[in-house]
C-alpha positions in Angstrom: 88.1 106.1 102.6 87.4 102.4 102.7 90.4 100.4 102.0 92.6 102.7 103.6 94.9 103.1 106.9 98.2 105.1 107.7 99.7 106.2 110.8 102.7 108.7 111.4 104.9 107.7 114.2 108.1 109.3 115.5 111.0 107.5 118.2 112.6 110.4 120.1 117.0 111.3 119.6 119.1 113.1 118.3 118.7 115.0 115.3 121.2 114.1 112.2 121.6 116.1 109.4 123.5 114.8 106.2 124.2 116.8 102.8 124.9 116.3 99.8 128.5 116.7 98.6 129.2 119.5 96.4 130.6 117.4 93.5 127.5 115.2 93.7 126.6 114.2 90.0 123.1 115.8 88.4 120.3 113.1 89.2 118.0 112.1 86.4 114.6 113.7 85.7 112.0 112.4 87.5 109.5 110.2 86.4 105.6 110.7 85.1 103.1 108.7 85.7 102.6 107.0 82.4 106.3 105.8 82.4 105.3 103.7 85.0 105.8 100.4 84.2 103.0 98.3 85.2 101.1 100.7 87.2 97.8 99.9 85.3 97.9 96.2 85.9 96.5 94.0 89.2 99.7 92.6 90.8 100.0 88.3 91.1 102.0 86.7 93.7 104.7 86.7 90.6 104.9 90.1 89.8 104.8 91.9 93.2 108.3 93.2 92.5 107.2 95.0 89.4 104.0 96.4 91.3 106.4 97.4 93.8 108.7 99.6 91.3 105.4 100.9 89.6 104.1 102.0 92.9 107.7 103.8 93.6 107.3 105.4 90.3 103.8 106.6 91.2 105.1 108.4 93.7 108.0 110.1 92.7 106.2 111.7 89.8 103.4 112.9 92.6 106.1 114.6 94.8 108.1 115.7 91.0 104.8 117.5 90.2 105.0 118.7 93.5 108.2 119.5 93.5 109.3 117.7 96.5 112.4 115.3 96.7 112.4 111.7 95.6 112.4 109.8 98.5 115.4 106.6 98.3 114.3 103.2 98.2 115.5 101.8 101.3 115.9 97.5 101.5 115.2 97.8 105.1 112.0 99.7 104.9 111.1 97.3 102.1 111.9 94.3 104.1 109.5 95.9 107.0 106.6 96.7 104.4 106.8 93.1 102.8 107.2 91.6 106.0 103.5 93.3 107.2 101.8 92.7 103.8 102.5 89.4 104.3 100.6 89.0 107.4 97.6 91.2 106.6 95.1 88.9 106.4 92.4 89.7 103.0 89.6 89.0 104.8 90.0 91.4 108.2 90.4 94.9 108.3 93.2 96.8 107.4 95.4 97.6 110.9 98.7 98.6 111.9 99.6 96.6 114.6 101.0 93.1 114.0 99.9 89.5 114.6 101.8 89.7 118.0 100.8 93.5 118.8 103.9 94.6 117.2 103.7 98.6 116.1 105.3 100.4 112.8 107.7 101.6 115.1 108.5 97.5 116.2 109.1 96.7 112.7 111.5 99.2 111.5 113.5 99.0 114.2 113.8 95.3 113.4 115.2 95.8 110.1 117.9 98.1 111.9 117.0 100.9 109.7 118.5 103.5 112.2 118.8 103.7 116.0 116.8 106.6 116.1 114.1 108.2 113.3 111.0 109.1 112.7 108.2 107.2 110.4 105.1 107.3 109.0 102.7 103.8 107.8 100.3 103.7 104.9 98.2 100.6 104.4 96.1 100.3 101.3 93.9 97.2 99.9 92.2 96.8 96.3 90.2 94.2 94.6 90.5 93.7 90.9 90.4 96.3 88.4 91.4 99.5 88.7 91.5 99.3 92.5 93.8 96.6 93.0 96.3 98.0 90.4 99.2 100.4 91.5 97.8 103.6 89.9 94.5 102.9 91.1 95.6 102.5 95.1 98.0 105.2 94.2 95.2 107.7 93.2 93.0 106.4 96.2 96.1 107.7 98.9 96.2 111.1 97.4 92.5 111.6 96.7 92.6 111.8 100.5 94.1 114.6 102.6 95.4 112.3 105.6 97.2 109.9 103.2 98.2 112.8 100.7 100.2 114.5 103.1 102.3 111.6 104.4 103.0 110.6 101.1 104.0 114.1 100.1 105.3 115.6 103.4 108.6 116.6 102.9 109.6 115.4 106.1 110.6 111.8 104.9 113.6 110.7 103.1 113.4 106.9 102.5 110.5 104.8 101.5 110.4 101.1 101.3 107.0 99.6 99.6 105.2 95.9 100.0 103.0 94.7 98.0 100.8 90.9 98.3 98.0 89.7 96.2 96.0 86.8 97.9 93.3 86.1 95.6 91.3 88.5 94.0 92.7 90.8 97.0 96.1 93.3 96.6 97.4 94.9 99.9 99.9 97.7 100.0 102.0 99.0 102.6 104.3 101.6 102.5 107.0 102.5 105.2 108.1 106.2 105.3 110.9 106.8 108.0 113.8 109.5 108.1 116.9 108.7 110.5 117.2 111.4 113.2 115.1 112.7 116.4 111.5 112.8 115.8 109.7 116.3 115.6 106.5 116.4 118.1 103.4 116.9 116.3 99.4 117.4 117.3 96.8 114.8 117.2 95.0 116.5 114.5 98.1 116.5 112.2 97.3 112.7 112.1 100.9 112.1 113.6 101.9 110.7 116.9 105.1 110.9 118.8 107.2 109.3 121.8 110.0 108.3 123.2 108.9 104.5 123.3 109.9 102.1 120.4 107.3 99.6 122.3 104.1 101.9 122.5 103.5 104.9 120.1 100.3 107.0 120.6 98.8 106.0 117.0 95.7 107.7 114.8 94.8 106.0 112.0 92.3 107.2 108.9 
């Protein structure tokens, strides 16, 4: 689907589990879709933070219907996603590696989300109405079956989102990561694994 990019990438460890504690308080009821806040509207360069927190809501009430687990807002992940929105230029195509050949796997580990994890990348890019808006890029990812089933593996845990609007242009980016040792995983399952933070195998949609 024009407009569209992701990429699944893993860095190789050891595998950490964490649980809940019993005493862990009841968490509120997930969100739909028209609670979103914003999600109809085209992001400005002054309301990327709500676009961001109406995309978030998007996609808990996807994985809700799904019934999969909200995945956390991470600051890291968001500092990553921001970071490459930021430098995705409106007028070239959509790609995952950076300015300076820098991969998915590059930025996350520059935020210091965790030594070792796995990750997946979705890149998305609208122009005006509804395209541009957050439910519109939202229902582009999951009217397609690579996107769709990053965004509701149950695989991840955290989720940090980026959002810039450079004219009449809105790019997304959303970083997907779980701390632990990566999982390998076929070609064909549009996921890519290694033990190399530098140079992932990559597949891209």
């Amino acid at each position: 689907m024009p407009g569209s990019s992701l990429l699944a990438i893993a860095a190789a460890g050891a595998l950490v589990w964490a649980t809940a504690p019993a005493s862990a308080a009841v968490a509120p009821a997930p969100p739909r879709a028209r609670e979103c806040v914003g999600a109809g509207q085209v992001p400005t360069p002054a309301t990327a933070a709500r676009a961001r927190a109406a995309l978030s809501c998007l996609l808990a009430a996807a994985r809700a219907e799904r019934d999969l687990p909200a995945l956390r807002p991470d600051p890291r992940l968001r500092r990553a996603a921001q970071g490459f929105a930021a430098v995705l230029k409106p007028d070239r195509p959509l790609t995952h590696a950076g300015p300076r050949g820098s991969s998915p796997l590059d930025r996350i580990s520059a935020v210091r989300y965790a030594q070792t994890f796995s990750a997946a990348e979705t890149l998305g890019r609208g122009r005006g109405e509804p395209e541009a808006t957050p439910a519109g890029r939202m229902a582009a990812w999951l009217a397609q079956a690579s996107t769709r089933r990053l965004l509701l593996s149950a695989r991840y845990r955290d989720a940090g989102i980026g959002v810039v609007t450079r004219g009449a242009v809105t790019t997304y980016v959303v970083e997907l990561a779980r701390k632990g040792a990566a999982r390998s995983a076929s070609a064909s399952s549009k996921r890519a694994s290694g033990s190399s933070r530098r140079a992932p195998n990559s597949s891209r949609s």
